[in-house]
C-alpha positions as CSV (number, residue, x, y, z in Angstrom):
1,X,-8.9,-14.5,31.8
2,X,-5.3,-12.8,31.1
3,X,-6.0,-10.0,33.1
4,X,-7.7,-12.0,36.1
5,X,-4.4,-14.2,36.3
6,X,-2.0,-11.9,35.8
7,X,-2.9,-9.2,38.8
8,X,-2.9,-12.0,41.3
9,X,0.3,-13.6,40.3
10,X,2.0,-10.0,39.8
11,X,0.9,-9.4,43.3
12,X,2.4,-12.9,45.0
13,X,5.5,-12.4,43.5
14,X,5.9,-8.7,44.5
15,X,5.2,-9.9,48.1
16,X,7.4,-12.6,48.1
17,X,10.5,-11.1,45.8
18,X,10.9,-7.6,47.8
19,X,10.0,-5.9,50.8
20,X,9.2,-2.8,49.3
21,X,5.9,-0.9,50.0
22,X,3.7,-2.0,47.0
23,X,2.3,1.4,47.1
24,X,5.4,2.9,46.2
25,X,5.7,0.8,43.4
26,X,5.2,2.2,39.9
27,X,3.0,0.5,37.5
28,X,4.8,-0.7,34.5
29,X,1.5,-0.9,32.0
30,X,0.6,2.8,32.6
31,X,2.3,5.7,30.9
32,X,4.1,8.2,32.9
33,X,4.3,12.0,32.1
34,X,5.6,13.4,35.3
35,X,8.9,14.2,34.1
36,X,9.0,13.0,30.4
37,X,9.0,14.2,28.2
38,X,11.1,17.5,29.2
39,X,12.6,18.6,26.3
40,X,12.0,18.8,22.4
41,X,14.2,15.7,21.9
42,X,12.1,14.0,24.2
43,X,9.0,14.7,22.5
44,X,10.4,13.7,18.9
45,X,11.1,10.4,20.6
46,X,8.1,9.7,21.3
47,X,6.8,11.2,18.1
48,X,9.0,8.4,16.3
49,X,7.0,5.8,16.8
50,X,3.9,7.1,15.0
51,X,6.1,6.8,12.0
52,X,7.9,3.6,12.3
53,X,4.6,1.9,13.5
54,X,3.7,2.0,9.3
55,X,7.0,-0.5,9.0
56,X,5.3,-3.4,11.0
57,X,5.6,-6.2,9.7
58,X,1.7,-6.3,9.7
59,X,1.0,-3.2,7.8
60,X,3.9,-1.5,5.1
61,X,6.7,-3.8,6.7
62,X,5.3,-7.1,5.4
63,X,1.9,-8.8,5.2
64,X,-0.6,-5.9,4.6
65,X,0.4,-5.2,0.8
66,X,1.6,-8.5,-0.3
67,X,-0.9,-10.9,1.6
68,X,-3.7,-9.2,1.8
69,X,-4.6,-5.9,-0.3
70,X,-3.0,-8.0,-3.5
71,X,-4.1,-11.3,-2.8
72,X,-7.7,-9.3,-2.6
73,X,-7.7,-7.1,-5.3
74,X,-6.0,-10.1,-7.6
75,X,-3.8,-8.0,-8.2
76,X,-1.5,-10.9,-8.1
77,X,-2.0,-14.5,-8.6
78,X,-0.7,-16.6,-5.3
79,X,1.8,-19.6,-6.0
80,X,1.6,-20.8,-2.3
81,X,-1.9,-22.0,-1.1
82,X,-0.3,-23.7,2.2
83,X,-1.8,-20.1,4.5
84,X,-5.2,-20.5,5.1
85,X,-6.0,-16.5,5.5
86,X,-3.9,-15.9,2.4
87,X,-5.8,-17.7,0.6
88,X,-8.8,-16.2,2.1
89,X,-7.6,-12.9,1.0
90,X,-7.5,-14.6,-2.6
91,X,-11.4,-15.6,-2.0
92,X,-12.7,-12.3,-0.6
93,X,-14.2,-14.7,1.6
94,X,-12.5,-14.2,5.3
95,X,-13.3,-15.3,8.6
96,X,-13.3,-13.4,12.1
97,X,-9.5,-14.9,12.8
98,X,-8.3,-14.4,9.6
99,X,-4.5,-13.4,10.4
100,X,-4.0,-10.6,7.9
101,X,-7.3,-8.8,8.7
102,X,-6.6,-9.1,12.5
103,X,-2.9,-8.1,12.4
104,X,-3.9,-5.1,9.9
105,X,-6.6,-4.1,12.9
106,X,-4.1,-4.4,15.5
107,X,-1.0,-2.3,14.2
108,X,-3.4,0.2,13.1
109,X,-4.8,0.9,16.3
110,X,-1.0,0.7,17.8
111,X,-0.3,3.4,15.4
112,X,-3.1,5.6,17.0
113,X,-2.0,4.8,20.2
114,X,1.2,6.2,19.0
115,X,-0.3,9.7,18.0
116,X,-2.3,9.8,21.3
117,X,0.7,9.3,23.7
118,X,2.6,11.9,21.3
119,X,-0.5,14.2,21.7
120,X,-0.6,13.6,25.5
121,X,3.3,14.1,25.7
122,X,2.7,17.4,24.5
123,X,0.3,18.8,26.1
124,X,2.3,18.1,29.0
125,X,5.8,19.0,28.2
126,X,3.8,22.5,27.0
127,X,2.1,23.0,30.4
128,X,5.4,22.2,32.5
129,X,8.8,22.7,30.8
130,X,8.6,24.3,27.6
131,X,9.8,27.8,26.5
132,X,8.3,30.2,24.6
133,X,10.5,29.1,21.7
134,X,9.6,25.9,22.0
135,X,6.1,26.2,20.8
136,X,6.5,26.8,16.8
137,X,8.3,23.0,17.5
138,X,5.4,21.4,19.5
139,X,2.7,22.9,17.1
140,X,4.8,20.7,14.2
141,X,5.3,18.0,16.2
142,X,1.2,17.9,17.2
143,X,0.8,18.6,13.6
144,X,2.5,15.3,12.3
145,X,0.5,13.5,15.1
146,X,-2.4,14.2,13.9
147,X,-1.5,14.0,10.0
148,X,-0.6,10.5,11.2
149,X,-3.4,9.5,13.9
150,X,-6.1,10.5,10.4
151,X,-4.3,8.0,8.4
152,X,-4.2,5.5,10.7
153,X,-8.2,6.0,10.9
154,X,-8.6,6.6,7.2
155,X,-7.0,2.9,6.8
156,X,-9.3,1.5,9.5
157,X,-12.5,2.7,8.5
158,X,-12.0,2.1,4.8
159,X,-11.5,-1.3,5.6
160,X,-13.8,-2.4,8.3
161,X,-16.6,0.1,8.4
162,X,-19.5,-1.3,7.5
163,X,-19.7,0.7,4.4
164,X,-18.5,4.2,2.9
165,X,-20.6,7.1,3.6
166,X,-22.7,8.0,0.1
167,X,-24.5,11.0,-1.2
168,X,-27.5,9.5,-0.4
169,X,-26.8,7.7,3.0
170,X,-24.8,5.7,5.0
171,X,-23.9,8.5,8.0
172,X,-25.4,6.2,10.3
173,X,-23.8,2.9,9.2
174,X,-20.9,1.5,11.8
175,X,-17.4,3.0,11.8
176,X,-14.9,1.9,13.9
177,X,-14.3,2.6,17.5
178,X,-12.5,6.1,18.2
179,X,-9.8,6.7,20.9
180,X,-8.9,10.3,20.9
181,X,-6.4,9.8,23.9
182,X,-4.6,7.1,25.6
183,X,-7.5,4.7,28.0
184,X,-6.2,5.4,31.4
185,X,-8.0,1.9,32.9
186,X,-9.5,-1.1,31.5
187,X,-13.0,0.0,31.0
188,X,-12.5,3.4,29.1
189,X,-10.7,1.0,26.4
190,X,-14.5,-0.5,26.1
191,X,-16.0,1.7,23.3
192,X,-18.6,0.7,20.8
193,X,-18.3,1.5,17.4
194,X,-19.0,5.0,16.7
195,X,-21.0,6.2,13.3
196,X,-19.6,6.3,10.2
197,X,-20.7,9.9,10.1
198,X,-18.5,10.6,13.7
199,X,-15.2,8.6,11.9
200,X,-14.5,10.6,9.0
201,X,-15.9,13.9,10.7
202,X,-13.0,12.8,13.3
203,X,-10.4,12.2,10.4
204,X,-11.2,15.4,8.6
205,X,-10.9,17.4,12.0
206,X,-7.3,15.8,12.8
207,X,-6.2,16.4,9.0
208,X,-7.5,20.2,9.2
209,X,-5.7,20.2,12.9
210,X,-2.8,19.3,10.9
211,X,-2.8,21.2,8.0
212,X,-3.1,24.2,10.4
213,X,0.1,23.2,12.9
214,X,2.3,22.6,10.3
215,X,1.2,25.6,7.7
216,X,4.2,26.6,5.7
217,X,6.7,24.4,7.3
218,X,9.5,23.1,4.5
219,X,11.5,20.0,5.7
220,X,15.3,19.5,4.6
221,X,18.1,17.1,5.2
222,X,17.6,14.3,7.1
223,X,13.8,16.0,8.2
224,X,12.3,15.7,4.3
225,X,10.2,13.0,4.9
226,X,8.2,13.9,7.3
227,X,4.3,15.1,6.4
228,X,3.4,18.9,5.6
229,X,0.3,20.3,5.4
230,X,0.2,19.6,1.9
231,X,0.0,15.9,3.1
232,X,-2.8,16.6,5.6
233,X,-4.7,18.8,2.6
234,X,-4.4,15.7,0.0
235,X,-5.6,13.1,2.5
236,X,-8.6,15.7,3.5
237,X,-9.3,15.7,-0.1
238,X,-9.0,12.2,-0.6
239,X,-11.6,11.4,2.6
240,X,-14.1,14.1,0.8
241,X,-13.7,12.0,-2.3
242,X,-14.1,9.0,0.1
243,X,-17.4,10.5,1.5
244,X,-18.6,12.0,-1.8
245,X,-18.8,15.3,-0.6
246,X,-17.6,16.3,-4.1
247,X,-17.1,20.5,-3.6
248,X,-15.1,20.0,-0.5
249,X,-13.0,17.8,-2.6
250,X,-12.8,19.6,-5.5
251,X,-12.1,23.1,-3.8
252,X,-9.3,21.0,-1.5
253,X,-7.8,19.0,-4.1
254,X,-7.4,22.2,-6.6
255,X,-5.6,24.1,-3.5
256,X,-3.3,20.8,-3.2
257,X,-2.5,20.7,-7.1
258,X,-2.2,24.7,-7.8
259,X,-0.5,25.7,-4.6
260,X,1.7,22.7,-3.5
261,X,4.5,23.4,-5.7
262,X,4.0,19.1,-6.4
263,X,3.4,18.3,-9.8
264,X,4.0,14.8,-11.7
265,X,7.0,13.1,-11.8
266,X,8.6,12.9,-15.7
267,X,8.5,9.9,-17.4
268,X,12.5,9.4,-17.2
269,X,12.3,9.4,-13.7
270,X,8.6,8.0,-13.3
271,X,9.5,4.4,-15.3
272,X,12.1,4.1,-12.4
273,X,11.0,5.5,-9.4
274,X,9.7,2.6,-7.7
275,X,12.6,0.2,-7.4
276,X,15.6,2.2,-5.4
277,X,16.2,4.7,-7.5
278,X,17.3,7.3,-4.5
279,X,17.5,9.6,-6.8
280,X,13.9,9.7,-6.5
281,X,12.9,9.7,-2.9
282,X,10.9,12.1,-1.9
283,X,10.5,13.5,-5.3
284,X,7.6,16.4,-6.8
285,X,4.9,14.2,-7.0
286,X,5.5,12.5,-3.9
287,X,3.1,13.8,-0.7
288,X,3.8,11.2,1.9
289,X,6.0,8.5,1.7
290,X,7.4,5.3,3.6
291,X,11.5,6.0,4.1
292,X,12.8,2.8,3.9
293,X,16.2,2.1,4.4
294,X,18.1,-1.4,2.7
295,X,20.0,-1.8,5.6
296,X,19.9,-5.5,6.5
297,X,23.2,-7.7,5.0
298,X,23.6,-11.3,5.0
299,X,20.6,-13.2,5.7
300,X,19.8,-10.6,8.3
301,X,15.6,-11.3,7.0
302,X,15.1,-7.5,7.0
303,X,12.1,-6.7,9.6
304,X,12.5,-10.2,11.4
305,X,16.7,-9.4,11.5
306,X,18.6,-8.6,15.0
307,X,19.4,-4.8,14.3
308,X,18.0,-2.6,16.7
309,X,17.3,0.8,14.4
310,X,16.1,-1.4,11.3
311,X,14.2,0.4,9.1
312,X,13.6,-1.8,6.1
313,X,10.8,-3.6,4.7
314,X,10.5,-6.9,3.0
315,X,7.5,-7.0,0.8
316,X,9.7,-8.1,-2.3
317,X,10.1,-11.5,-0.8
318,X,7.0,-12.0,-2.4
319,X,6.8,-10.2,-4.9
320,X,10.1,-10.8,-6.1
321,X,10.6,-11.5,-10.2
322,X,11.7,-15.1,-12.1
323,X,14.9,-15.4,-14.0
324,X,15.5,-18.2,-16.9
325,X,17.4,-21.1,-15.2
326,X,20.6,-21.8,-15.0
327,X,20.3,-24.2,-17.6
328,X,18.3,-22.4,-19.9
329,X,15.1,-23.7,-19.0
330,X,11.8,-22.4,-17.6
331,X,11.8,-25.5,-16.0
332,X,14.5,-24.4,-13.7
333,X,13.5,-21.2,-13.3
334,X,14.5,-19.2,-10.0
335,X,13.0,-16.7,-8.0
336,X,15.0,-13.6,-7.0
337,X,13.8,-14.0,-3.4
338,X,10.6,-16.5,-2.6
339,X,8.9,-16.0,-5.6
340,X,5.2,-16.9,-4.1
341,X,3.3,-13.9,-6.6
342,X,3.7,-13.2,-10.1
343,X,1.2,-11.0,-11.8
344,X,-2.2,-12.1,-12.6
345,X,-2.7,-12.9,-16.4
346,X,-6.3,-10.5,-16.6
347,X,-3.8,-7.8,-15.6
348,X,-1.7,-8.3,-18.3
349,X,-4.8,-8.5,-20.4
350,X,-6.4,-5.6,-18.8
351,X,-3.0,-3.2,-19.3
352,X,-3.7,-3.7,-23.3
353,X,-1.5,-6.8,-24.2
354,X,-3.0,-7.7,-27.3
355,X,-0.2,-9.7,-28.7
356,X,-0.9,-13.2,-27.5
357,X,1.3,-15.8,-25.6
358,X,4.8,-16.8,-26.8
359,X,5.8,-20.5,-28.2
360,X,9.5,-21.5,-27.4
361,X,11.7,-22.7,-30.5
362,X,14.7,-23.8,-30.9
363,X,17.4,-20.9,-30.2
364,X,19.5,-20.5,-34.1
365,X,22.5,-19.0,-31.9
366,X,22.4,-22.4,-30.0
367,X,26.3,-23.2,-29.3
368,X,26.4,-26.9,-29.2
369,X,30.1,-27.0,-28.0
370,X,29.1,-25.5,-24.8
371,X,26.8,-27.0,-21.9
372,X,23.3,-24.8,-22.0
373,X,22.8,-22.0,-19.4
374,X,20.9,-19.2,-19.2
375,X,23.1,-17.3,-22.0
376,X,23.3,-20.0,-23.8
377,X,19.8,-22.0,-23.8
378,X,18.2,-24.4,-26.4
379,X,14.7,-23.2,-26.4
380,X,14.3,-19.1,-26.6
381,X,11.0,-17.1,-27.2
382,X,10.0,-17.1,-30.7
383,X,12.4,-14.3,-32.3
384,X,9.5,-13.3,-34.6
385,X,7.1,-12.4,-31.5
386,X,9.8,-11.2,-29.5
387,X,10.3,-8.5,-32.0
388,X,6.8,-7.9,-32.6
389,X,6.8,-7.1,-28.6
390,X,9.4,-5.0,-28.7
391,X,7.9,-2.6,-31.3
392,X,4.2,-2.6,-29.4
393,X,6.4,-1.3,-26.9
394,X,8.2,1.4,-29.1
395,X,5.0,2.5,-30.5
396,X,2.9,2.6,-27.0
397,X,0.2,0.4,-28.6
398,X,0.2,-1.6,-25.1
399,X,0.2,0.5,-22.2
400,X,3.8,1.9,-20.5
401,X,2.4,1.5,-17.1
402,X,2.3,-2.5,-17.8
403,X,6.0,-2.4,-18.2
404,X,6.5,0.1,-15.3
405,X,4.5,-2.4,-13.4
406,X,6.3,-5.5,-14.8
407,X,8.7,-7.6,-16.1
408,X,8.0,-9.6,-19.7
409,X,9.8,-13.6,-20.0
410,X,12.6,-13.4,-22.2
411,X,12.2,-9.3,-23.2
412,X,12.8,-7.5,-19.8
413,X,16.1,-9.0,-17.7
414,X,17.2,-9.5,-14.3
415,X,20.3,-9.6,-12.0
416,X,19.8,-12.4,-9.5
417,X,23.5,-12.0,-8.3
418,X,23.6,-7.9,-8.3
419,X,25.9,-8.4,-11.7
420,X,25.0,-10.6,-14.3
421,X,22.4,-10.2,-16.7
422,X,20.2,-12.9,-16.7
423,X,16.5,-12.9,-18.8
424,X,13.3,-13.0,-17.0
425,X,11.7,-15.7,-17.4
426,X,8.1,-17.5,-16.8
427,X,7.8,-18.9,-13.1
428,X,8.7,-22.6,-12.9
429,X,5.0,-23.5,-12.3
430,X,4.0,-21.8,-15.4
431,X,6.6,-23.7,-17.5
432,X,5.0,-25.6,-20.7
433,X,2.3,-23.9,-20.6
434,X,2.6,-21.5,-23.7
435,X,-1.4,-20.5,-22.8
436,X,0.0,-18.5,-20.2
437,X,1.3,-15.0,-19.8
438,X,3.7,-15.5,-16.6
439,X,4.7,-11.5,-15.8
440,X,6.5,-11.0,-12.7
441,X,6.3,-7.6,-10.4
442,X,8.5,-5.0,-11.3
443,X,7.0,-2.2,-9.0
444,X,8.2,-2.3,-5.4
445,X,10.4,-5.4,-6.2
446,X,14.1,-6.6,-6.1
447,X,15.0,-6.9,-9.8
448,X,18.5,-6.2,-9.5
449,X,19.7,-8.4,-6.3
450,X,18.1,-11.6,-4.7
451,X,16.4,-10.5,-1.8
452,X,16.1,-14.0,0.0
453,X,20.3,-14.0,-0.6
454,X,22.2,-10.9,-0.5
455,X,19.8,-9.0,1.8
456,X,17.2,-9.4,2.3
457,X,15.4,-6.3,2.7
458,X,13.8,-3.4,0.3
459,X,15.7,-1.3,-1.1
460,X,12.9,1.7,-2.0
461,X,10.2,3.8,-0.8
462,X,6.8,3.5,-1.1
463,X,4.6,6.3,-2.2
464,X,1.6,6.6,0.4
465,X,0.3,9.5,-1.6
466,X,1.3,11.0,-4.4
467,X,0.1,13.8,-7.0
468,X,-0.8,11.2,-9.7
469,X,-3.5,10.2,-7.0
470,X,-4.8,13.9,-6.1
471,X,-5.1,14.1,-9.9
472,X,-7.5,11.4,-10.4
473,X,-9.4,12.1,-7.2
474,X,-9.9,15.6,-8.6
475,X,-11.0,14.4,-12.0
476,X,-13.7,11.9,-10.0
477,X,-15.1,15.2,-7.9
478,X,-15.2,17.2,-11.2
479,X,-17.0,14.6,-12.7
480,X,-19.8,14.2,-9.8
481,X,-19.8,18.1,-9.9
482,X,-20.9,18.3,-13.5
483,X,-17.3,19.7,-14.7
484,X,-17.0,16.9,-17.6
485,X,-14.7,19.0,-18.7
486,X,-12.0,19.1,-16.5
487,X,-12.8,15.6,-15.2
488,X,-11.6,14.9,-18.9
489,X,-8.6,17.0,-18.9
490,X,-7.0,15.8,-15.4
491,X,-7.1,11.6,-16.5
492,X,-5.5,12.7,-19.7
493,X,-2.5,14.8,-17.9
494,X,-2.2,11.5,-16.0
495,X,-2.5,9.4,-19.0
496,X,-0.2,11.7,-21.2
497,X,2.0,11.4,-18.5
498,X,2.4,7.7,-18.3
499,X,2.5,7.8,-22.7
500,X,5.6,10.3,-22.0
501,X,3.7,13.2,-23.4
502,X,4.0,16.9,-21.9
503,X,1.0,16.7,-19.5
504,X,-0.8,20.0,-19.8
505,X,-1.2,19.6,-23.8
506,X,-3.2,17.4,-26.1
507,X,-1.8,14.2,-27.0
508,X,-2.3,11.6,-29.4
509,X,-3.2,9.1,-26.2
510,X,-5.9,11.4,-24.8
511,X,-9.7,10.4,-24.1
512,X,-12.4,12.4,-25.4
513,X,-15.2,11.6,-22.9
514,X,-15.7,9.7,-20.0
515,X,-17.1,7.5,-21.9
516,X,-14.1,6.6,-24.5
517,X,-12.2,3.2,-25.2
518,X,-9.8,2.1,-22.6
519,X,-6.4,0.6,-23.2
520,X,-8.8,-2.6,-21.1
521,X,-9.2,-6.0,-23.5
522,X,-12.6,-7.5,-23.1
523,X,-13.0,-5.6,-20.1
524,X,-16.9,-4.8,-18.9
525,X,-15.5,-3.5,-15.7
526,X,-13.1,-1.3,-17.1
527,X,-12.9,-1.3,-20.7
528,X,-15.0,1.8,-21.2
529,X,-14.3,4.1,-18.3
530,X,-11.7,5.9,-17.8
531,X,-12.1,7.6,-15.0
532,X,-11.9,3.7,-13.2
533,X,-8.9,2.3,-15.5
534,X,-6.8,5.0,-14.9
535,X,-6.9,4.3,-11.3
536,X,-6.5,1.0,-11.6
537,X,-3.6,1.2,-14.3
538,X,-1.9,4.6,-12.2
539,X,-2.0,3.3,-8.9
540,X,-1.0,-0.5,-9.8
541,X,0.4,-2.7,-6.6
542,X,0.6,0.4,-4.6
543,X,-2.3,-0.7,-2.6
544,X,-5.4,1.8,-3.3
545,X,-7.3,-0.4,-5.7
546,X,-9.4,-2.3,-3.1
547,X,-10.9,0.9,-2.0
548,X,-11.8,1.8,-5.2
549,X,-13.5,-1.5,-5.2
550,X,-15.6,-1.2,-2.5
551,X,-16.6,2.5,-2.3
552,X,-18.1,2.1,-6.3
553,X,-19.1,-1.4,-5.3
554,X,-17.7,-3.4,-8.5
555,X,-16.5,-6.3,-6.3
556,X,-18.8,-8.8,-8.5
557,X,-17.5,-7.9,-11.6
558,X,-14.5,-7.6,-10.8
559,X,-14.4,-11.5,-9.3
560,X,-16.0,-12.6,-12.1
561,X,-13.3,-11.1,-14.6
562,X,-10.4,-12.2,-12.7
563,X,-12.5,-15.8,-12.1
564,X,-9.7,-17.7,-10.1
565,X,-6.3,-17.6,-8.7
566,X,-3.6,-20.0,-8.3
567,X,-4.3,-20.8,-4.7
568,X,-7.8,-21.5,-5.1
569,X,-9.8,-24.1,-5.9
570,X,-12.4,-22.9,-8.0
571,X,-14.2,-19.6,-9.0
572,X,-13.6,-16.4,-6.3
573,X,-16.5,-16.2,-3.5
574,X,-17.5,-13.2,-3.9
575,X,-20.5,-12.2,-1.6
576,X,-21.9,-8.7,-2.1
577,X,-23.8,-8.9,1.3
578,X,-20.1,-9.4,3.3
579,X,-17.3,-9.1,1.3
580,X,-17.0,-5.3,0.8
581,X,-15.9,-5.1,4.5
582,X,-13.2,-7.0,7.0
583,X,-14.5,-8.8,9.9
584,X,-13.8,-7.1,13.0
585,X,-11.3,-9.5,14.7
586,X,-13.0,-11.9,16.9
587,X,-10.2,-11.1,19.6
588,X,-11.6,-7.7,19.9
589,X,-15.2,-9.3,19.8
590,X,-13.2,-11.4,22.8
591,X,-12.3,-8.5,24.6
592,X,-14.4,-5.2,23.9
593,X,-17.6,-5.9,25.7
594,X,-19.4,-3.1,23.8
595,X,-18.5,-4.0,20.0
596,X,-20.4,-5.3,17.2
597,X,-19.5,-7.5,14.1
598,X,-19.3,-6.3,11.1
599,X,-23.0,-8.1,9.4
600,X,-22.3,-11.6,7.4
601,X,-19.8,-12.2,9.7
């Protein structure tokens, strides 16, 4: 209906507004390559969005991580129940206008639009103004394009195929739609879905494509985070994995990890590196990762704020961690920004927390002459457990990655203002409720500043990809390739890793089959399989796990160990016949004649 109005009106108004001749007028909706771009600088222009398209607000930039791929994974537990496709998320129950799912459809497919006007661009600028020493530049240029448009589709097939591709079938299940250039009318932008087969055959192309163009290249200064062909050759391997074609991944993955020059990240820099350390942008484990840039001041709201070259994301509002109250009380507790998320208690549970839930008494160092505050409250954490967390800490008998992950009441501290020290405390809504855990996030979230005051905008990167992930990945192709062996050996240099061990030699921490114990309490799911928990525990918040989910098809069990959330009212609705997949938005329904839903929907 849109487009019938609109060409009619455009018309009346041209003929009444000007007396041009219409059919010297230009049409505004159609990209023009006639004489742009004509230079190299043009063409990185245009190249630039492809990027910054991952910082929308309805992908990296905001709602994708926080609202949906948490919310689904239960990852965290939800505080606010007043969004009806949040709490969807929560359910794993969505509908066809479910906001997150539609906006995550949207930008995706803005971001291959992106790549295909960048591809376009160059093809042109090659065929009428570039030099012969312009082309090593336009090969790099097509090479990040295509790095970026097989992400892009790596996302939007993971998420609303209708199901992955198996060793045993699926090839001819529904993918998703594929534009390989920019529609040049209204009726080459209606395409039915193509086969899953045809989708990741398309992705591994454009990653190979990609690998090839930018083969060798080193980017330094103000360039380094841009993708390399080690990028493309970890996301090939990662779609192999994705696809089960286990030698391609294995022989592609081992090229990533013995030929890369990336290895993991230490410990001392590892228990850090996601919350704004610079120091560690772009570091040797990292393959591809989100620059982000804190520069929104004052209320500015980050993404939403009025500066033209923003760059900044603003997940943390969510995520963002407790502190103890002003006046010493959970009661009173305050968020560090809007404080709508804390960490699901299973999680806790699941990282190895075997130490039970805290009692307040009353705090011996109490100074009665002096009004309580947060340095000087009544009530504290039992000094007796407190201790006794401490040492699990010291002698690793809970899992590191929880505390690299999180942020313990009344152990781990805060800095609401940027400069004092204040303790981190249960949220408000958990107060008196000592049957409770009540983490907050620590990855990806603003412990040292209030986010919702002084900026508010992130203030670190986020790894898209990064070696800890090729490692696992290579462990599960081993595995499916009857190499127990090494399958073993690459969770442990993961695991040893994250236990601050040298990773290429035994360690106390190590597993001795696929098979073994895991760090996982009362966990059916995960408690005896490694190769799943150290996914899980590795790649915390970072936004892989619901992948993982649905390509091994634990979605069941996993909603009945996490049973409910915050914002729901009653058990998770889980439905294996539906839930493993997004709806396809019913506004494409709306408007491409020639697509199907996705079934159950």
């Amino acid at each position: 209906m849109f487009k019938k109005l609109y060409i009619p009106l455009l018309a009346i108004a041209l003929f009444i507004g000007c007396k041009k001749d219409l059919l010297n007028a230009s049409d505004p909706s159609v990209y023009s390559n006639s004489n742009y771009p004509a230079t190299i600088n043009d063409l990185q222009s245009i190249l630039v969005p492809c990027y910054s398209n991952l910082r929308d607000q309805n992908l990296f930039g905001f709602h994708f991580l926080p609202k949906a791929l948490s919310n689904a994974t239960h990852t965290a537990n939800s505080a606010y129940g007043g969004d009806q496709s949040w709490n969807e998320m929560a359910n794993t129950n969505l509908t066809s206008t479910n906001q997150y799912s539609t906006e995550a459809y949207t930008s995706l497919y803005t971001g291959i639009k992106n790549c295909n006007v960048t591809l376009a661009g160059a093809d042109s600028f090659a065929a009428k103004y570039a030099k012969a020493e312009d082309k090593q530049n336009i090969d790099y240029i097509r090479g990040q394009a295509y790095f970026l448009r097989a992400y892009y589709y790596f996302q939007l097939e993971s998420l609303f195929g209708e199901s992955y591709i198996t060793a045993t079938g699926g090839t001819d299940k529904m993918g998703v739609p594929i534009y390989d250039g920019v529609p040049k009318d209204l009726a080459s932008t209606q395409i039915a879905r193509s086969s899953a087969r045809a989708v990741w055959d398309f992705i591994a192309n454009d990653l190979k494509q990609a690998a090839t163009l930018l083969k060798g290249k080193v980017w330094t200064g103000v360039d380094v985070g841009r993708v390399t062909e080690w990028s493309a050759k970890g996301l090939l391997g990662k779609s192999y994995v994705f696809t089960q074609d286990w030698q391609n991944a294995r022989t592609t993955l081992l090229d990533v990890i013995q030929n890369s020059g990336k290895t993991l990240m230490p410990f001392s820099k590892y228990q850090d590196a996601f919350n704004g350390n610079s120091a560690n942008e772009f570091n040797e484990e990292s393959l591809f990762e989100l620059n982000v840039d804190p520069d929104a001041k004052g209320n500015d709201y980050g993404i939403y704020g009025g500066k033209a070259a923003n760059a900044t994301t603003i997940n943390g509002l969510i995520w963002s961690p407790w502190a103890l109250g002003n006046d010493g009380t959970e009661g009173a507790a305050s968020s560090l920004g809007y404080g709508n998320e804390i960490v699901h208690d299973q999680n806790v549970l699941r990282f190895g927390f075997n130490i039970g839930t805290y009692n307040l008494v009353n705090n011996p160092n109490f100074d009665a002459s002096k009004s309580p505050s947060f340095n000087n409250p009544k009530q504290v954490m039992d000094p007796v457990y407190k201790q006794k967390a401490i040492q699990a800490r010291a002698n690793k008998t809970i899992d590191p990655r929880l505390f690299v992950n999180a942020l313990q009441p009344w152990v781990d501290v805060v800095k609401p203002d940027g400069l004092t020290v204040y303790p981190a405390s249960k949220p408000n809504f958990y107060a008196g409720k000592p049957e409770t855990y009540g983490f907050s996030f620590k990855k990806y979230a603003p412990t040292q500043y209030n986010e919702n005051n002084n900026g508010p905008a992130d203030a670190w990167n986020y790894y898209l990809l990064r070696m800890a992930d090729v490692y696992l990945l290579y462990a599960e192709a081993c595995k499916n390739t009857g190499d127990i062996t090494n399958a073993v050996e690459y969770l442990n240099k993961v695991k040893r890793r994250a236990y601050d061990y040298p990773i290429n030699s035994a360690s106390p921490v190590d597993y001795l089959s696929l098979n073994d114990k895991t760090s996982a309490i009362n966990d059916p799911v995960l408690g005896n399989n490694p190769l799943y928990y150290e996914r899980w525990a590795e790649l915390f918040n970072e936004g892989h796990w619901w992948y993982d989910v649905c390509r091994w098809k634990i979605g069941k069990s996993e909603a009945t160990y996490f049973g409910t959330a915050l914002n729901l009212n009653g058990p998770i609705q889980w439905d294996d016949s539906k839930s493993y997949t997004w709806p396809i938005p019913l506004a494409e329904i709306n408007s491409n004649s020639k697509i199907k839903q996705n079934p159950g929907y």
